[in-house]
Residue, then its C-alpha position, 0 to 999 in steps of 0.5 A: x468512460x471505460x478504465x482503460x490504460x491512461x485513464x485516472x481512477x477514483x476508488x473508494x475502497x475497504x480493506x479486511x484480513x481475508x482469514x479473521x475479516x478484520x477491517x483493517x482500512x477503509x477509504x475516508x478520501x478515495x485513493x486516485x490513481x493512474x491506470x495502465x501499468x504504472x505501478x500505482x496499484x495491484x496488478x490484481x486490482x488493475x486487472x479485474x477494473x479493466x474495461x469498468x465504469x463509474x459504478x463498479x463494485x467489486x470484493x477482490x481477495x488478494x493472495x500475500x504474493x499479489x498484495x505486500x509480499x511474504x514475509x521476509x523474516x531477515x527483515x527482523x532486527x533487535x537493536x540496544x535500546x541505547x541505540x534507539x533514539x529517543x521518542x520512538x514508541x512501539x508502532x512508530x517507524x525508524x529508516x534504517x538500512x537492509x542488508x544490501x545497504x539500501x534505504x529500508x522502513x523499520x517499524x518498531x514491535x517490541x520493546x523489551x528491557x534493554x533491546x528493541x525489535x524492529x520489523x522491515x516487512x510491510x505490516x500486511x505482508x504475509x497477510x491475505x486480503x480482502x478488497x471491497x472496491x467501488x470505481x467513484x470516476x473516471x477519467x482520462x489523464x492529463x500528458x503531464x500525468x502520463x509522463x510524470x507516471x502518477x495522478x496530480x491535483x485532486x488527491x494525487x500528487x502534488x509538486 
């Protein structure tokens, strides 16, 4: 079967820096997802499986602005340690808000005496990548899926 829009895609899957060709992650279960402009991965990514089958491989490299986005460095934030609640490590992640109020992810850089940096950017953002992608299935989608916009059941989403 050919990925096509309404179809369910299994990938395994391998992500690197495309400058320093650091593997940052690999698939230990393959990522599902709903195929056809539904947001559910890259449009990159969709574009070069269109048309594929079960057994397709492909390394794509994906320009910050087609992967996380460029850096947005308002996105850095320096709180007082006091105001830190308790536990949180360097790595870890705090929900804050951004500027226009709206709900944002923090992760924790630095902890420095008495401030703590936080960093609303996507941890890859501003990175180049480098996807090594094999398609382990296809399929056609179920109406629920369709309608609800995602993969259900194995792997996918559950309600």
């Amino acid at each position: 079967m050919k990925i096509q829009k309404d179809t369910v895609v299994t990938l395994r899957y391998k992500v690197a820096d495309a400058t320093t060709h650091k593997l940052i992650d690999e698939s230990q279960d393959p990522m599902v997802y709903l195929h056809g402009g539904y947001n559910n991965t890259f449009p990159k990514i969709e574009a070069a499986l269109e048309g594929k089958e079960t057994g397709f491989q492909a390394t794509l490299h994906l320009a910050p602005d087609d992967a996380f986005g460029q850096r947005d460095e308002s996105l850095l934030r320096t709180i007082s340690k006091a105001d830190f609640p308790p536990g949180v490590k360097v790595g870890g992640q705090l929900e804050g808000r951004d500027d226009q109020g709206q709900p944002q992810v923090f992760n924790v850089v630095k902890i420095k005496g008495p401030q703590v940096i936080l960093d609303g950017n996507h941890p890859l953002a501003g990175k180049s990548l480098k996807f090594s992608l094999t398609v382990a299935g296809v399929r056609t989608a179920t109406a629920e899926e369709i309608a609800h916009r995602h993969v259900h059941g194995e792997h996918g989403h559950h309600h």
